[in-house]
N, C-alpha and C positions, 0 to 999 in steps of 0.2 A: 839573637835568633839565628844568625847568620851562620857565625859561630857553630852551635850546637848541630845547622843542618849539617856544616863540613865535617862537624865530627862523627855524626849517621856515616856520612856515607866512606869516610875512610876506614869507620868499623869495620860496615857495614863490606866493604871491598878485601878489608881481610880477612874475612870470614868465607866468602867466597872462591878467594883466592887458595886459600887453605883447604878447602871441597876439591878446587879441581883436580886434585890428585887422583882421588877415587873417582869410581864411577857411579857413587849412588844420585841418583837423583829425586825430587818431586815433580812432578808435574799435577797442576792443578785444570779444573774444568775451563773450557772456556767462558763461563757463565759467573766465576769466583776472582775477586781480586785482590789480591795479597797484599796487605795492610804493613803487618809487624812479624817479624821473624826472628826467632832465639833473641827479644827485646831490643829490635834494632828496626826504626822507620827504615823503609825501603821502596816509599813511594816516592822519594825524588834520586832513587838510585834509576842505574843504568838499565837491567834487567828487562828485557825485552816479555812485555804482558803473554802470557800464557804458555812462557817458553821454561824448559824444566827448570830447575831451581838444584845448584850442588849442594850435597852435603857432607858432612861429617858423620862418622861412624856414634848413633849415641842416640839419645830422648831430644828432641826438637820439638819447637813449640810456635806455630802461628796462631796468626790472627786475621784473618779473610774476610770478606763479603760476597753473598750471592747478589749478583743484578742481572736483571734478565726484563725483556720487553713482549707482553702476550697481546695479541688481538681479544679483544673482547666485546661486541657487538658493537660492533661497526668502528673498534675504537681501538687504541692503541694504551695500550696500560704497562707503565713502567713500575717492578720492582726494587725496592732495597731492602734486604736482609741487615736486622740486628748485625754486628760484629760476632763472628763467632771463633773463640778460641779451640784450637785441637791441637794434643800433643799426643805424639806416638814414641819407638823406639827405632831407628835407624839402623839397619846392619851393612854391610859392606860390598859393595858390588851389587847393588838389588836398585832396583827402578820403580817408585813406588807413583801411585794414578790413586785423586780423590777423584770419584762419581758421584754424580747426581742424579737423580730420580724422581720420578714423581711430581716434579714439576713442570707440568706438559699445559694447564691451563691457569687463568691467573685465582680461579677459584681454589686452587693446591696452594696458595701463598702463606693463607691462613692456617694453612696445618704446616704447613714447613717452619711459620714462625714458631710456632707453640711446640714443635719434637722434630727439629733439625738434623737430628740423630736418626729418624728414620730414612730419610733423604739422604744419607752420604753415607756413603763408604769408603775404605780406603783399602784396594788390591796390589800388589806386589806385581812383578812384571812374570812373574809364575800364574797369575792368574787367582793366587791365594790372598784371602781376607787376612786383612791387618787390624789386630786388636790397634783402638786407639780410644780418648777422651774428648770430650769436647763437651762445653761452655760457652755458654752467650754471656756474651760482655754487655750488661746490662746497664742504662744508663738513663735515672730517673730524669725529667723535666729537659730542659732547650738543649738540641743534639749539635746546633751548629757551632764548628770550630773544637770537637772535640780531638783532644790529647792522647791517642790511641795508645804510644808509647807508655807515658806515665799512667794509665788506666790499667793496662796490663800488667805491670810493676807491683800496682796496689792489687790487684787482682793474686798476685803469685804470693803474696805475702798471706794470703788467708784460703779455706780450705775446701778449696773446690777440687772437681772433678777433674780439671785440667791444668790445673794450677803446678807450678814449677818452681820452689821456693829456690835451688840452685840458679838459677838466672839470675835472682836478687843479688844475691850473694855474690853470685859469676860478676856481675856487674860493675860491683862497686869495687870487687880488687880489679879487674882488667883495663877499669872508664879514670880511676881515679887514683893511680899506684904515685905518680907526684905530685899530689896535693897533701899535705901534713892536716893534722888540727889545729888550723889556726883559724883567725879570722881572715883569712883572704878575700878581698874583693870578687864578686861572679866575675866581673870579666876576665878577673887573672887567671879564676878557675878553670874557665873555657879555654883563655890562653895555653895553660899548660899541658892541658887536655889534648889539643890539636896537637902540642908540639910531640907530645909523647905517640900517638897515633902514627905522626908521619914519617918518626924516628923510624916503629915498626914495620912500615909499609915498604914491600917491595918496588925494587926501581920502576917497573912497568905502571905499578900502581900510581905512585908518584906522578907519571907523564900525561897517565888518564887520570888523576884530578887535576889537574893543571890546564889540561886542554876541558876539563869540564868547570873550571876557575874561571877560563876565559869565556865561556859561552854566560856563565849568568852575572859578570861582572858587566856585560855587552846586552843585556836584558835593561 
């Protein structure tokens, strides 16, 4: 488990680090909390909550939640949204903003669950509307402890609305280029995994996991 979290977030850092180049960014509500991005956990990455997000010129694809807390007679009522997936198209140098709407009382929860899509928009830093997709990750029976990463995965592989069968794909040549078909042990697969991530990673990258190696080995 360990393992697999160092490998998120070494992906997960060169994929960002590869953004900064351009200047396109996301920025998400403050109300929305980003789960999974282009099938990369990035809830134990560094990313400062509600701060833009770089990207790459291309179709990107998260996986968010709204949470939001309404007064409601005399009372405090906390929401959580389903997981909802939304993929768009990225172009370059544009600054893109998800909005939300319509959820001003906690009696709007109910409709927000059921057409989430009428609640969110996604505008350009032009002020112009962004075609994009979006899908609730739906997940019958007991919700805790769920695998967002691997949900999404199986999600991409079949034929929704928001779905991104290139990720799959993307994934398994970029996660797994030295590992052969063999039988290899998971640990060794994890092992080679990391080795090959950290080979990729920029020196800076290198120093920030290292210094983030020594904060959860001190946990």
């Amino acid at each position: 488990m360990f393992k697999h979290r160092l490998l998120g977030w070494i992906a997960f850092s060169l994929l960002s680090v590869s953004a900064w180049a351009s200047t396109t960014t996301l920025q998400l509500p403050q109300e929305a909390v980003l789960l999974v991005m282009d099938g990369q956990d990035i809830t134990k990455s560094h990313i400062t909550p509600n701060a833009p997000v770089p990207l790459n010129q291309g179709k990107h694809q998260i996986v968010f939640r709204v949470e939001k807390t309404f007064r409601h007679l005399n009372d405090r009522k906390n929401f959580t949204s389903e997981p909802l997936v939304l993929t768009f198209n990225a172009q370059t140098d544009k600054q893109y903003k998800i909005q939300l709407s319509g959820l001003t009382f906690f009696g709007d929860t109910s409709r927000f669950n059921k057409q989430p899509t009428h609640h969110i928009k996604l505008v350009n830093n032009s002020g112009g509307i962004v075609p994009f997709n979006m899908t609730i990750l739906t997940k019958h029976g007991i919700q805790l402890g769920r695998n967002l990463v691997q949900e999404t995965a199986e999600f991409n592989t079949q034929s929704h609305a928001a779905s991104m069968p290139s990720l799959v794909t993307g994934y398994n040549k970029t996660t797994f280029p030295v590992v052969r078909e063999t039988t290899t042990a998971p640990a060794d697969t994890s092992e080679n995994m990391l080795k090959y991530w950290w080979m990729q990673a920029a020196p800076e990258i290198r120093n920030h996991f290292k210094e983030w190696l020594k904060t959860e080995a001190a946990q």
